[in-house]
N, CA and C atoms as a LAMMPS dump frame, in Angstrom:
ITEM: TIMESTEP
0
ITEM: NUMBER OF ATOMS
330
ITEM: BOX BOUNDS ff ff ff
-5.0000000000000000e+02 5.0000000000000000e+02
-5.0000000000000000e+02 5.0000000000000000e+02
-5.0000000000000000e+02 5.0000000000000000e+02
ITEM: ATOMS id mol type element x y z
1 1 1 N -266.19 -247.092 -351.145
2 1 2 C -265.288 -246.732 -350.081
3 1 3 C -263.998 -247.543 -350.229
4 2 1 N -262.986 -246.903 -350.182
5 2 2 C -261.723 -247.364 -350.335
6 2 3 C -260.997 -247.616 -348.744
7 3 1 N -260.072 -248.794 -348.447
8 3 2 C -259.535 -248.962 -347.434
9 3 3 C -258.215 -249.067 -347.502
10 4 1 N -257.234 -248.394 -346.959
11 4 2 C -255.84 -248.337 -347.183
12 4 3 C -254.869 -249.892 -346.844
13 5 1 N -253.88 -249.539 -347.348
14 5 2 C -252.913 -251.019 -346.971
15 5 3 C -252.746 -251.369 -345.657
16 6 1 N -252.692 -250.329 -344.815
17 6 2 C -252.529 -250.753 -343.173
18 6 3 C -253.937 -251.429 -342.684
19 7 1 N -255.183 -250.749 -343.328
20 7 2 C -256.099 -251.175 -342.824
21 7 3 C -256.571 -252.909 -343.04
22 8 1 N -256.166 -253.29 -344.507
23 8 2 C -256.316 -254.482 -344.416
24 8 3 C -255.445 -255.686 -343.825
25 9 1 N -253.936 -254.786 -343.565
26 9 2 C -252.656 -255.894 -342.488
27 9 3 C -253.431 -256.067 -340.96
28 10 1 N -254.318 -255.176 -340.659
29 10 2 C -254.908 -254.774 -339.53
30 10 3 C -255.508 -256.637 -339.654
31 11 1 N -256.599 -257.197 -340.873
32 11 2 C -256.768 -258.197 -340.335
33 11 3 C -256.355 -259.552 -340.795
34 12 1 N -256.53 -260.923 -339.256
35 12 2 C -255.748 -261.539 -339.459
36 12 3 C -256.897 -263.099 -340.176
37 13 1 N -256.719 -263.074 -341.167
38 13 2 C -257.25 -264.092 -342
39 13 3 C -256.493 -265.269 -342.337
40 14 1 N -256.978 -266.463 -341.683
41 14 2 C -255.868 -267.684 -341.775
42 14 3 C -257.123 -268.67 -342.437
43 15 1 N -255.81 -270.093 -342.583
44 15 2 C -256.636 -270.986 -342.988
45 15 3 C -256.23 -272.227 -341.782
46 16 1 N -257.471 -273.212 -341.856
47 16 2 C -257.866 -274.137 -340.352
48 16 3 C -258.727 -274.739 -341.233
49 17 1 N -258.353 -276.124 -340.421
50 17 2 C -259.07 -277.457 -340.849
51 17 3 C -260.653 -277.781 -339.853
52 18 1 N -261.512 -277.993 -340.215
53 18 2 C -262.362 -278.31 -339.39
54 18 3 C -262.28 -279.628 -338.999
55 19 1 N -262.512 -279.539 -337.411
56 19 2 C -262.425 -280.71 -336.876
57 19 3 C -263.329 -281.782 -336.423
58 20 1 N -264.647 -280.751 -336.463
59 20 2 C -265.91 -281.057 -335.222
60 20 3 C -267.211 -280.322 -335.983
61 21 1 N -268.147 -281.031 -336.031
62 21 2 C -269.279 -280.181 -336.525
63 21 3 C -270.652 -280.549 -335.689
64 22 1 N -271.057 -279.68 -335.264
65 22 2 C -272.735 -279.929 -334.33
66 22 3 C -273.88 -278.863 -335.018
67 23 1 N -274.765 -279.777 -334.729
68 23 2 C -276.332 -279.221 -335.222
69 23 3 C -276.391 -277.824 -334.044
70 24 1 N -276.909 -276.94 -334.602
71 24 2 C -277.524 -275.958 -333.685
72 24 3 C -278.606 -275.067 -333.722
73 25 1 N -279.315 -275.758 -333.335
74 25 2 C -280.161 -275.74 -333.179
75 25 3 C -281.233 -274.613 -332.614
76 26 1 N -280.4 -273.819 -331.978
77 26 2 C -280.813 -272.676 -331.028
78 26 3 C -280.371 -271.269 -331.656
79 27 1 N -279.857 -271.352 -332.954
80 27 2 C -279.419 -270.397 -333.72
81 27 3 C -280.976 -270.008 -334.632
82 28 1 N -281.292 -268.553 -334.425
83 28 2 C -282.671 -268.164 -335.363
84 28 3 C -282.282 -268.971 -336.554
85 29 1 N -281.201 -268.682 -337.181
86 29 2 C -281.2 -268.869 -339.23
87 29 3 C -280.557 -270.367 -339.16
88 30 1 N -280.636 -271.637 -339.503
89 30 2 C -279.763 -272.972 -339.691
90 30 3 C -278.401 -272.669 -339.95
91 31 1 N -277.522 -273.3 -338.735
92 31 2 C -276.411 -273.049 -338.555
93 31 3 C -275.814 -274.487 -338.272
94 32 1 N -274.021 -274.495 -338.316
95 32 2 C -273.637 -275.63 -337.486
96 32 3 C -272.968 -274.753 -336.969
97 33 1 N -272.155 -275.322 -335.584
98 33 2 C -271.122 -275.274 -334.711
99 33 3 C -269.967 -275.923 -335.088
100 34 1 N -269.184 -274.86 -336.019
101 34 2 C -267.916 -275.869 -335.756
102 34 3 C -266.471 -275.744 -334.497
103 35 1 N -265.746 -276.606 -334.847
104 35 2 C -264.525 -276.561 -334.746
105 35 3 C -263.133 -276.789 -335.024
106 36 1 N -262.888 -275.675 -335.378
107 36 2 C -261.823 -275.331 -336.09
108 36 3 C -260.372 -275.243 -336.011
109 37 1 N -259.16 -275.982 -336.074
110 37 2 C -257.839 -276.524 -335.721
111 37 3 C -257.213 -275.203 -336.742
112 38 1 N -256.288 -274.121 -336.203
113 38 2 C -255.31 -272.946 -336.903
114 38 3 C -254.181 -272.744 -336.514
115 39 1 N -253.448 -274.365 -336.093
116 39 2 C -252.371 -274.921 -335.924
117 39 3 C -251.825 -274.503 -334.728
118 40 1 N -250.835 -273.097 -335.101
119 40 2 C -250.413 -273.022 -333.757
120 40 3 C -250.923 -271.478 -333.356
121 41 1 N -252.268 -271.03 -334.088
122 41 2 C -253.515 -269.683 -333.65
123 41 3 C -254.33 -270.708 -332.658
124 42 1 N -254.351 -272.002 -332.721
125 42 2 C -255.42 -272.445 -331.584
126 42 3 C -256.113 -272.995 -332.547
127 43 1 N -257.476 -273.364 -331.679
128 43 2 C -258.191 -274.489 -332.093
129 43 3 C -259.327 -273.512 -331.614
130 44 1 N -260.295 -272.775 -332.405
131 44 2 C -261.235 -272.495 -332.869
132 44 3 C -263.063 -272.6 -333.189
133 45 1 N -263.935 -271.57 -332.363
134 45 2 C -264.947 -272.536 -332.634
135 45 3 C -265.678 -270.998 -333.656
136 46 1 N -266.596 -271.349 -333.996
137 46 2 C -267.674 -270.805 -335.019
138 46 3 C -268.463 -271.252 -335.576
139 47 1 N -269.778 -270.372 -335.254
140 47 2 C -270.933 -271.07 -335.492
141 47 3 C -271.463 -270.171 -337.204
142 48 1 N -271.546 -271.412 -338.129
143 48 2 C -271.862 -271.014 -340.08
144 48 3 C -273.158 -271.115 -340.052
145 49 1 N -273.334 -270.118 -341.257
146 49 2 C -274.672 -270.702 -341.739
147 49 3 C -274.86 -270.967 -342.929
148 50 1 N -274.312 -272.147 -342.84
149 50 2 C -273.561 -273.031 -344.169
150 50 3 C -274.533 -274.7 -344.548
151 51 1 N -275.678 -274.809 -343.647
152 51 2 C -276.558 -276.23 -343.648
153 51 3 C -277.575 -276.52 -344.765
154 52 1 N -277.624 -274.912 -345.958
155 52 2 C -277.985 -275.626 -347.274
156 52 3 C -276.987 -276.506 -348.44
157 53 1 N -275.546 -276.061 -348.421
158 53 2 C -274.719 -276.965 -349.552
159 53 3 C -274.598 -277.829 -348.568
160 54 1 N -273.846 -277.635 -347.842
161 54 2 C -273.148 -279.113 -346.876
162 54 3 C -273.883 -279.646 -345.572
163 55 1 N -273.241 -280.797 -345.267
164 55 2 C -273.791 -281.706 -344.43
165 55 3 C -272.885 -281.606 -343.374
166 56 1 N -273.527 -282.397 -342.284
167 56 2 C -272.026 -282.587 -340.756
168 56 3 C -271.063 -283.178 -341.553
169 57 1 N -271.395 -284.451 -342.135
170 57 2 C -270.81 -285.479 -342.37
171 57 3 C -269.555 -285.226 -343.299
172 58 1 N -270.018 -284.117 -344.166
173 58 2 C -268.686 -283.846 -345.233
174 58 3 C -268.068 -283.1 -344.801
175 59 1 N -268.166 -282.052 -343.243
176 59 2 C -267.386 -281.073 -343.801
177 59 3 C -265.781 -281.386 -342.676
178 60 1 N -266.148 -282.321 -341.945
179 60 2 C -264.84 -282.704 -340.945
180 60 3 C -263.827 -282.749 -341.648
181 61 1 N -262.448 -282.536 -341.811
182 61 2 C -261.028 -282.502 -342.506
183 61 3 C -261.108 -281.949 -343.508
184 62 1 N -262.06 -280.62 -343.968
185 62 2 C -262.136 -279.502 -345.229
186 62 3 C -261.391 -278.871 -344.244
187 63 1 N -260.345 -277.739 -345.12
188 63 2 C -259.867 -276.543 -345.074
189 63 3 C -260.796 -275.463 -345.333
190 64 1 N -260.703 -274.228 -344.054
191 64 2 C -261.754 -273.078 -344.619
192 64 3 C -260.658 -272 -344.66
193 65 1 N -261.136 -270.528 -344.855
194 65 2 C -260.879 -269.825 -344.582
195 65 3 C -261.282 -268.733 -343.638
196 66 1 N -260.898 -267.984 -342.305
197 66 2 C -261.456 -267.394 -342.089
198 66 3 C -260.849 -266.091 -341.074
199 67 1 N -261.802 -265.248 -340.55
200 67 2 C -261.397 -264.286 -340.078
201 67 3 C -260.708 -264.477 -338.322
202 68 1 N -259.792 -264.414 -337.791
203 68 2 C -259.486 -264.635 -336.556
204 68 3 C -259.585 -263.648 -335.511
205 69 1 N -259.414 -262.538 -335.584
206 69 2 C -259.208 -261.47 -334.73
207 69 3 C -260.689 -260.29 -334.59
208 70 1 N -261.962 -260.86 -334.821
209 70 2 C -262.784 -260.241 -334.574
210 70 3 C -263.244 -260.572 -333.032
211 71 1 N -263.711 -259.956 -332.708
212 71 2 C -264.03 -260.154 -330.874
213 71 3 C -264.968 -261.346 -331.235
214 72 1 N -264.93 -262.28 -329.805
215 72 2 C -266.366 -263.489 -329.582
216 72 3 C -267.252 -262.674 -329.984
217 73 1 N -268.594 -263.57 -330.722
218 73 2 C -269.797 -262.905 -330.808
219 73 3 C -270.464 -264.378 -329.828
220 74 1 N -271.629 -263.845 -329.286
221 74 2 C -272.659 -264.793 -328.662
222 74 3 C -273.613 -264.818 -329.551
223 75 1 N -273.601 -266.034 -329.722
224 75 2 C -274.849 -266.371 -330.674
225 75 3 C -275.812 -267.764 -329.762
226 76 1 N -277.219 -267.231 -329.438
227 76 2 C -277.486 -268.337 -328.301
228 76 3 C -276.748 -268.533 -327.215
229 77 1 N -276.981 -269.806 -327.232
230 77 2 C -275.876 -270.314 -325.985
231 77 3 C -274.648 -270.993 -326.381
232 78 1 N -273.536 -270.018 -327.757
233 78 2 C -272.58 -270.559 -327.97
234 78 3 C -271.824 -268.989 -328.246
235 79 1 N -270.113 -269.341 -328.291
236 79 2 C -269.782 -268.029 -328.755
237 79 3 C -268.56 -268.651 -329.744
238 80 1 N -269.168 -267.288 -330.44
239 80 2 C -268.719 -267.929 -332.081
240 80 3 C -266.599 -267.222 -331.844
241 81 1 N -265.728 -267.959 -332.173
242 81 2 C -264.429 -266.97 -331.958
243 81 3 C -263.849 -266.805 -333.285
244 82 1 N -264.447 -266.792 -334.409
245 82 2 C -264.211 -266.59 -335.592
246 82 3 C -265.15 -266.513 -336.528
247 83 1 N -264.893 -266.184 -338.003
248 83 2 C -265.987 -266.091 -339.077
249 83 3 C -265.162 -266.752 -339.934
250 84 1 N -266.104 -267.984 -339.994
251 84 2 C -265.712 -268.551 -341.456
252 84 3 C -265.927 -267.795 -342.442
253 85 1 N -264.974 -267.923 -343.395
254 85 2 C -265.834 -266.804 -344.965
255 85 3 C -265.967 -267.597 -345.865
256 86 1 N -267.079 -266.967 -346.554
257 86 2 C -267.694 -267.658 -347.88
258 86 3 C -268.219 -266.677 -348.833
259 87 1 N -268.947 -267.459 -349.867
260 87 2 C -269.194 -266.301 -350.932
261 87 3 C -271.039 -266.604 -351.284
262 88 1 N -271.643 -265.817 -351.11
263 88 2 C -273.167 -265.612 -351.135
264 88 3 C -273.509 -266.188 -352.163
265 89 1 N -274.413 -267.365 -352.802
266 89 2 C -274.701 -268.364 -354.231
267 89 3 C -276.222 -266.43 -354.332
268 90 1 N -276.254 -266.635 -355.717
269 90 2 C -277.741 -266.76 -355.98
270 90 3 C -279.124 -266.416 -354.73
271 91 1 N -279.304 -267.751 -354.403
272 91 2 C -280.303 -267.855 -353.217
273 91 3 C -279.632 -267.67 -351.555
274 92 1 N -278.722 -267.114 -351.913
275 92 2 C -277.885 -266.719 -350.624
276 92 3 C -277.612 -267.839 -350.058
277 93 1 N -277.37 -269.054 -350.58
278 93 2 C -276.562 -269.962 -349.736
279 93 3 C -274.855 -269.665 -349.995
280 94 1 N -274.547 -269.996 -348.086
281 94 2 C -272.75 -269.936 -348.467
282 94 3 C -272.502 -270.989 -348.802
283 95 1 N -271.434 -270.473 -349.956
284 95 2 C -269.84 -271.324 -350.399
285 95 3 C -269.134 -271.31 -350.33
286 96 1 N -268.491 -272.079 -349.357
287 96 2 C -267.111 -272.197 -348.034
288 96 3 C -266.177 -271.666 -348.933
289 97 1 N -265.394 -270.458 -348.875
290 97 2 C -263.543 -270.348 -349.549
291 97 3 C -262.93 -271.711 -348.795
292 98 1 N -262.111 -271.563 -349.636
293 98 2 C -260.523 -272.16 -349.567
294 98 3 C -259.399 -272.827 -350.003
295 99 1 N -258.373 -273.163 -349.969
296 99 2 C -257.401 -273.241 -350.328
297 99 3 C -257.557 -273.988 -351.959
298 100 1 N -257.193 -274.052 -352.975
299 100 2 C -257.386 -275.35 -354.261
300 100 3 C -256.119 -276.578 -353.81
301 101 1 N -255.04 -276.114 -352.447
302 101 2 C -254.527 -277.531 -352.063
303 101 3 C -254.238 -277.543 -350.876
304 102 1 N -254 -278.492 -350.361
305 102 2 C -253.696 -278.414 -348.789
306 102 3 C -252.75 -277.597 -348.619
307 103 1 N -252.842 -276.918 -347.041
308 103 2 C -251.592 -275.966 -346.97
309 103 3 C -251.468 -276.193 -345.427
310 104 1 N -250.909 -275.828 -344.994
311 104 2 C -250.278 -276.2 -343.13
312 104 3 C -251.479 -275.162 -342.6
313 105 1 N -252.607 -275.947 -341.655
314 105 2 C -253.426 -274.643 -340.659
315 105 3 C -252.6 -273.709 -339.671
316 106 1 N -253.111 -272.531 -339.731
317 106 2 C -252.923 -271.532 -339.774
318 106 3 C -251.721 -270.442 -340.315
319 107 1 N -252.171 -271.168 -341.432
320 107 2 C -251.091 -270.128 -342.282
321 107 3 C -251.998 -268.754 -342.67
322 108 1 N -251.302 -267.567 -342.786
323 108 2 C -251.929 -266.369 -343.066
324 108 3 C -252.559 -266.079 -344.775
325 109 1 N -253.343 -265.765 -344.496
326 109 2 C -253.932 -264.827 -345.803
327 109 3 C -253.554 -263.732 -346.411
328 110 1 N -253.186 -263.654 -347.409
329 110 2 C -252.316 -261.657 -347.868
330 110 3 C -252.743 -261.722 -349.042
């Protein structure tokens, strides 16, 4: 299936620094809670399911990439306001995108 040029300006994919990371625990599949700084898009939360490569501990001041303009999803008792994106390993663990250098959060994706 093919998607035209308007359809992909349609979404808004930025990059944001993570700020904040929590265990969550109440998510069926191992997840964290982050939170996510997209400068002047806001400050961001979303819950990954990213707890086989990385740890809490490493991922505070990484750059991700991710989707902004999809509606809240409720997940448990949190609501996710973005999708981090990543790329599926093998054994289906994610591997966070993003930038190869620092770049100002929330700059756009094209």
């Amino acid at each position: 299936m093919f998607i035209n040029w308007s359809d992909f300006e349609k979404i808004d994919i930025r990059v944001g620094t993570i700020l904040e990371v929590k265990d969550f625990p109440k998510a069926r599949k191992p997840a964290f809670q982050l939170v996510i700084d997209f400068g002047e898009c806001g400050i961001k939360k979303s819950s990954a399911q990213i707890t086989e490569l990385y740890s809490k501990e490493e991922l505070p001041g990484r750059q991700v990439i991710a989707i902004l303009n999809f509606p809240p999803k409720q997940i448990a008792n949190f609501t996710s306001e973005c999708l981090v994106l990543g790329v599926y390993a093998e054994n289906k663990e994610v591997i966070l995108l993003q930038p190869d250098r620092p770049v100002k959060n929330g700059w756009k994706i094209g």
